[in-house]
C-alpha positions in Angstrom: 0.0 0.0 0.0 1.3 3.4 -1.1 0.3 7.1 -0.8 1.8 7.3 -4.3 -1.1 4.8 -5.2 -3.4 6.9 -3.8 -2.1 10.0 -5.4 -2.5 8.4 -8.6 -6.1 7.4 -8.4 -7.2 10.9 -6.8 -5.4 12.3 -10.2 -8.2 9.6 -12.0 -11.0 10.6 -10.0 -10.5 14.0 -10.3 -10.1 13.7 -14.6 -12.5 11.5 -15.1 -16.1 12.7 -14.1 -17.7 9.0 -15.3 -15.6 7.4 -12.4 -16.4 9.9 -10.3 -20.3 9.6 -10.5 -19.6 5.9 -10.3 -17.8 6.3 -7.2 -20.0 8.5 -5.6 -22.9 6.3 -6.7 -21.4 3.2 -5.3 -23.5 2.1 -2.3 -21.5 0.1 0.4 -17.7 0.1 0.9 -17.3 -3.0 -0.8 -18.4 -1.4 -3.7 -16.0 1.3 -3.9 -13.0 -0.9 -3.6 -14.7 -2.8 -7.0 -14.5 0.2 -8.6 -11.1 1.5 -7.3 -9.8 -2.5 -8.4 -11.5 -2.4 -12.0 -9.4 1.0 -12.6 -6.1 -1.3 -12.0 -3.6 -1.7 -9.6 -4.2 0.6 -7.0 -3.3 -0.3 -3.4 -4.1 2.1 -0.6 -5.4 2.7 3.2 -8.0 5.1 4.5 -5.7 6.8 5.9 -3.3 7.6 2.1 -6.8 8.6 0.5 -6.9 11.2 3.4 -2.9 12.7 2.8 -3.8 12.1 -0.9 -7.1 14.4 -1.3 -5.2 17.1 1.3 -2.2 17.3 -0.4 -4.2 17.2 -3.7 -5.8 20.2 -2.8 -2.7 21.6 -1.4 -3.7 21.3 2.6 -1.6 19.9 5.5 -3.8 19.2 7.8 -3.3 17.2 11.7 -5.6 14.5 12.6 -6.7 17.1 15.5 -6.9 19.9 12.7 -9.5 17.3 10.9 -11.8 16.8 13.7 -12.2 20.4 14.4 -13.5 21.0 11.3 -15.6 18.1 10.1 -18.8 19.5 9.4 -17.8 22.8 8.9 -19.4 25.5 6.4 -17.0 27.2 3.7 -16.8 30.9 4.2 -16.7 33.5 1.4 -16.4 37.2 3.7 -20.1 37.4 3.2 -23.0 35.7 4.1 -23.6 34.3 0.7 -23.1 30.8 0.3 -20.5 29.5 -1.7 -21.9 27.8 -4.6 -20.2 24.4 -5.0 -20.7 20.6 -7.0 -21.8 17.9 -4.3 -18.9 16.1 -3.1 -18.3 12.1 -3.4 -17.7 10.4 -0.1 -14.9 8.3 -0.7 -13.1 6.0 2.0 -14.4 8.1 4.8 -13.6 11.6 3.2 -15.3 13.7 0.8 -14.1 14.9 -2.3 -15.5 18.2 -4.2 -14.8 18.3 -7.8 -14.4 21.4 -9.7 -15.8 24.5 -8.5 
């Protein structure tokens, strides 16, 4: 198991919008890992997705950092919410596509 394996496959998931759907459509656990195996050889943990997405998106992030702000609300300056794609819930995190 890699983080470079999960680096690659968030570079997938985030070109191709068909696996994305399919991902986020996938209804158990078992089912995303089908989908990740169909794609090829891709071997990660929970935890590699995690430092995958983050550093994907260019955060560094603690574990503590994490749990003080699941569930938060993105803030723009203004009370306006910030328009955004749903995200896909993969291997306990979510992933927003695109803006």
């Amino acid at each position: 198991m890699s983080l470079e394996s999960a680096k690659a496959f968030y570079e997938l998931v985030i070109s191709d919008e068909d696996l994305a759907n399919r991902l986020s459509e996938a209804e158990s656990e078992e089912g995303v890992r089908e989908i990740i195996q169909a794609q090829g050889d891709f071997d990660f943990t929970q935890d590699e997705w995690k430092d995958a997405v983050l550093a994907g998106a260019g955060v560094e992030m603690s574990d503590s950092d994490l749990e003080e702000v699941a569930g938060g609300q993105q803030w723009s300056g203004s009370n306006d919410p910030i328009p955004a794609p749903p995200p896909i819930y993969l291997g306990g995190i979510y992933v927003t596509l695109g803006q």
